[in-house]
C-alpha positions as a Markdown table, in Angstrom:
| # | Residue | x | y | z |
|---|---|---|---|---|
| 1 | Unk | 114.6 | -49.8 | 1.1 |
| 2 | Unk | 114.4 | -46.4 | -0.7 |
| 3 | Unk | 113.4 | -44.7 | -3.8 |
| 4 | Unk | 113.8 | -41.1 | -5.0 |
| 5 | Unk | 110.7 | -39.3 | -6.8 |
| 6 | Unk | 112.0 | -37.0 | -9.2 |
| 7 | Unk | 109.8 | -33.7 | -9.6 |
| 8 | Unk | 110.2 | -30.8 | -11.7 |
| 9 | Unk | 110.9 | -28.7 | -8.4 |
| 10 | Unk | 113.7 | -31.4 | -7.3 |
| 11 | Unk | 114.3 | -35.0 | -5.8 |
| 12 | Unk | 112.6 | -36.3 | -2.6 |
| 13 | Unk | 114.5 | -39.4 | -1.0 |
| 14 | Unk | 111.5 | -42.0 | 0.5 |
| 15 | Unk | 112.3 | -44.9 | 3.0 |
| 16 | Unk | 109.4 | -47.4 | 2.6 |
| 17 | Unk | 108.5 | -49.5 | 5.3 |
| 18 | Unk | 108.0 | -52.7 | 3.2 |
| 19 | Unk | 108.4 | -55.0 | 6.6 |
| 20 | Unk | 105.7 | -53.0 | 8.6 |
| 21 | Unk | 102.9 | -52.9 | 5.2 |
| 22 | Unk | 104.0 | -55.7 | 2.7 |
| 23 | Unk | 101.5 | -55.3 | 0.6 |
| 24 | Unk | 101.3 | -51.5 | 0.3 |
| 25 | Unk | 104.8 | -51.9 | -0.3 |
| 26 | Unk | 104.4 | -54.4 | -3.1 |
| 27 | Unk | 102.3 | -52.4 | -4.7 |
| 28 | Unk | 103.8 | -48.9 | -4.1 |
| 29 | Unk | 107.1 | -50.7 | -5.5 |
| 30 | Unk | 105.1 | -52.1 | -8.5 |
| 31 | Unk | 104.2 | -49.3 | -9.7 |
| 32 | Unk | 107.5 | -47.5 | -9.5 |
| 33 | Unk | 109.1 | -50.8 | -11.0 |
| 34 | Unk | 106.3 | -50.1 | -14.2 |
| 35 | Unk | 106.5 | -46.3 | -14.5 |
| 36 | Unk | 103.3 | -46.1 | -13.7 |
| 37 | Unk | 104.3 | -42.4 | -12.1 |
| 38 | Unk | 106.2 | -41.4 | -14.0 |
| 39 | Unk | 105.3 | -37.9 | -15.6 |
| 40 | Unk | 102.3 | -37.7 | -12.8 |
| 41 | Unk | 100.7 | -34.8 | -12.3 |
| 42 | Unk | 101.2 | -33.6 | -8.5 |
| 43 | Unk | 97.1 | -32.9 | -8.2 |
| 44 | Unk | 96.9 | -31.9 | -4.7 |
| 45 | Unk | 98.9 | -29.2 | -2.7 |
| 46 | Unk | 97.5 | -28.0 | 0.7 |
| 47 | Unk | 100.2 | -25.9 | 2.4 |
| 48 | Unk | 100.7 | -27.0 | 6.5 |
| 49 | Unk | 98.9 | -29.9 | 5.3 |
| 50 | Unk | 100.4 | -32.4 | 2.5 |
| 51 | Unk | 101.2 | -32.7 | -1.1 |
| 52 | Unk | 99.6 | -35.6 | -3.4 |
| 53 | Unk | 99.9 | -37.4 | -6.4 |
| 54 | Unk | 99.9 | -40.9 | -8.1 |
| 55 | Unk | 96.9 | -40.4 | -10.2 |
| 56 | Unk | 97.7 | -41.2 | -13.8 |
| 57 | Unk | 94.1 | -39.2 | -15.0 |
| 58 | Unk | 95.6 | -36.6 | -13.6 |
| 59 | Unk | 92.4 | -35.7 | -12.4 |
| 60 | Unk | 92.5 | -37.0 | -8.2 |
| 61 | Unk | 90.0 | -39.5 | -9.4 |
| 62 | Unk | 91.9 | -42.6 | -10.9 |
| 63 | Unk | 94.4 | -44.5 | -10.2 |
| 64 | Unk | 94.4 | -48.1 | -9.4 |
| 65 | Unk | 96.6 | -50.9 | -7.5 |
| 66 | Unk | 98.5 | -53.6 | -9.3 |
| 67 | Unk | 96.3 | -56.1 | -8.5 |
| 68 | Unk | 93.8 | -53.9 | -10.5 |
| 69 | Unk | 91.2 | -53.5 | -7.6 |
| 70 | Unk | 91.4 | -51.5 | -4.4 |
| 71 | Unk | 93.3 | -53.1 | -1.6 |
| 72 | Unk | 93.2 | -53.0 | 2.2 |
| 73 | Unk | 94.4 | -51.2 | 4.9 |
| 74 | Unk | 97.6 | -52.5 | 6.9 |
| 75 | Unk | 97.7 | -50.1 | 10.0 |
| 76 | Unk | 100.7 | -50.8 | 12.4 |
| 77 | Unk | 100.9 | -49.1 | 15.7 |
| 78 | Unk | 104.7 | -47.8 | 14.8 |
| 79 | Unk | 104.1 | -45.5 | 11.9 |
| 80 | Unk | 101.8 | -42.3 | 12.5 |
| 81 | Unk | 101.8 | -39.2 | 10.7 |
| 82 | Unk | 103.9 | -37.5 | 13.0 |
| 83 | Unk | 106.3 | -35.2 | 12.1 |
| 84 | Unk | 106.9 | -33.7 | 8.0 |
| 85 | Unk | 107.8 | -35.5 | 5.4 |
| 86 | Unk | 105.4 | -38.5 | 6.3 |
| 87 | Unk | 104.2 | -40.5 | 3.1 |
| 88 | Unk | 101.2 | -42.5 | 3.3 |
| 89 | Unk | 98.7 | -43.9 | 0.3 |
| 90 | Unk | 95.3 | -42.0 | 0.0 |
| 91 | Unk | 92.1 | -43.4 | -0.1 |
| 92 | Unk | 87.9 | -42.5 | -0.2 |
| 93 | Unk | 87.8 | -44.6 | 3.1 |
| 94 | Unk | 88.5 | -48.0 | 4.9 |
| 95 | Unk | 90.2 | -50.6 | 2.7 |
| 96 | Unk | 90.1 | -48.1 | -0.6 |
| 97 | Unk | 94.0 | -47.7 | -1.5 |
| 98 | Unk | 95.0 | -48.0 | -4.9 |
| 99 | Unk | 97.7 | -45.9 | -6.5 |
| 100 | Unk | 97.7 | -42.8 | -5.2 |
| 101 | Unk | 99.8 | -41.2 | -2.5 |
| 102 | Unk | 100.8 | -37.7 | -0.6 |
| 103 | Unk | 103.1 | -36.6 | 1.6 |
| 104 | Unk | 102.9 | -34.7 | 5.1 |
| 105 | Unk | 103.9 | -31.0 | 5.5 |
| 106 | Unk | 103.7 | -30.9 | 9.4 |
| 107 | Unk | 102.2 | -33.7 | 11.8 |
| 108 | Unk | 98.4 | -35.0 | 11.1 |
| 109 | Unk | 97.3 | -36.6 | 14.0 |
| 110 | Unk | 93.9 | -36.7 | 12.9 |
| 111 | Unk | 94.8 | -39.1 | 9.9 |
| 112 | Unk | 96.4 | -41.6 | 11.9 |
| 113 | Unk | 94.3 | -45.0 | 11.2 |
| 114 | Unk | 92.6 | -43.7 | 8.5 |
| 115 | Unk | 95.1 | -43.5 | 5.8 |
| 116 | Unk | 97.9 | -46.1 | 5.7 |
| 117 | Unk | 101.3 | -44.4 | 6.0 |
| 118 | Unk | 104.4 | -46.8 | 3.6 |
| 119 | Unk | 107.0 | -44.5 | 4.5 |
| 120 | Unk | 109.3 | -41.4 | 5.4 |
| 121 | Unk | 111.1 | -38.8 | 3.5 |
| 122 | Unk | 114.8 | -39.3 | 4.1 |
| 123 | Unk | 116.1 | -36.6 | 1.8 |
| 124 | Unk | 115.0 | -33.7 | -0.2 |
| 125 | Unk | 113.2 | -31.8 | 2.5 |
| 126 | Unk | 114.4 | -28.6 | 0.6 |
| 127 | Unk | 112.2 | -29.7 | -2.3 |
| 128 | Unk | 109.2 | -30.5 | 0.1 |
| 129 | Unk | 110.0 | -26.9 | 0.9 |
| 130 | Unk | 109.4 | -25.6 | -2.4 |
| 131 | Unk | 106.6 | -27.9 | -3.2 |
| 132 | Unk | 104.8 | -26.1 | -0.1 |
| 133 | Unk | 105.2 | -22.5 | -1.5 |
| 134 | Unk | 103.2 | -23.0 | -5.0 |
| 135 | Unk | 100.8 | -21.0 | -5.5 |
| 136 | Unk | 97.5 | -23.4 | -5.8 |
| 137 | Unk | 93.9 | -22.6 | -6.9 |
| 138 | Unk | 92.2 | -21.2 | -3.4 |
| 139 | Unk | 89.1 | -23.9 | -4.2 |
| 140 | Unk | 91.0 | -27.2 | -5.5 |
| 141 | Unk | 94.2 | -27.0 | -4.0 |
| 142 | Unk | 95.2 | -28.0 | -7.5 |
| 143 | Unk | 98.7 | -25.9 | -8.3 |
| 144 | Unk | 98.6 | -23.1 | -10.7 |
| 145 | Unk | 101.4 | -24.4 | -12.6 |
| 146 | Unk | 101.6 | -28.4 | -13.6 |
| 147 | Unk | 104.4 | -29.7 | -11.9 |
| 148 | Unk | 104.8 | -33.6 | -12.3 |
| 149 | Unk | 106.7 | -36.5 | -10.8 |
| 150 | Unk | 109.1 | -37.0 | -13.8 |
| 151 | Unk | 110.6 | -40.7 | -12.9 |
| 152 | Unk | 111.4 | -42.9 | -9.6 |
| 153 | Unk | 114.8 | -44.3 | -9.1 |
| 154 | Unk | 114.3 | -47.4 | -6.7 |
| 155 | Unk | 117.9 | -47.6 | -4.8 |
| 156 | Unk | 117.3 | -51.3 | -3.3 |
| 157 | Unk | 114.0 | -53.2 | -4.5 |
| 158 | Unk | 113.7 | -56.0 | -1.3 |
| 159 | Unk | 110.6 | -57.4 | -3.3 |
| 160 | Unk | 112.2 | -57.8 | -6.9 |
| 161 | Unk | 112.5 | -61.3 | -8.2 |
């Protein structure tokens, strides 16, 4: 299944893998469903590292799942943070995820089993490119020019009613 964020700096194409992390997925799939990111601020942006977002506050504070509460981990052994272009929910530690979510630049060994990747980017690599060459502020990481997630287009919703 598939979705496509749309950003102010163009479209990323994300295949999630709703049969490897059901629940993530639900709730990843949720919030698109809701428009719960839409015009989300892209918070985060750590060149050779990853780009995140999915904080309504806007702030890298808030955000929560649609179950209202934090929800666990689902590791599986098959999806690692291994090459760009990886997407994976963030947390503050074990069995934190709620809402918010980044994307890989380059492979991040390092994060594998901490943070739960959903899914891959499929398309729109040119507009990870972009994304990576913002100028951010050299403490925060925060960019120096708000750039949001506008909408999400699901293509094919395996979890819809």
């Amino acid at each position: 299944m598939s979705l496509t964020l749309h950003t102010d700096l163009g479209d990323v194409k994300i295949e999630l893998q709703c049969e490897l992390v059901p629940n993530a997925c639900e709730n990843f799939l949720a919030l698109c469903a809701s428009g719960y990111y839409s015009d989300c601020l892209i918070h985060r942006n750590i060149k050779g590292f990853m780009v995140q977002t999915g904080d309504p506050t806007g702030t890298g504070k808030g955000g929560t799942s649609i179950w209202g509460r934090k929800f666990d981990d689902e590791f599986h052994e098959g999806l690692k943070h291994n090459a760009r272009g990886v997407v994976s929910m963030a947390s503050s530690g074990p069995n934190t995820n709620g809402s918010q979510f980044f994307i890989t630049y380059s492979k991040q060994p390092h994060l594998d089993l901490k943070y739960m990747v959903i899914g891959k980017v499929i398309d729109g690599f040119e507009t990870l490119d972009d994304l990576e060459k913002v100028p951010v502020h050299e403490k925060t990481f925060r960019p120096l020019t708000d750039i949001y997630v506008r909408r999400v287009t699901i293509h094919a919703n395996p979890l819809a009613d």
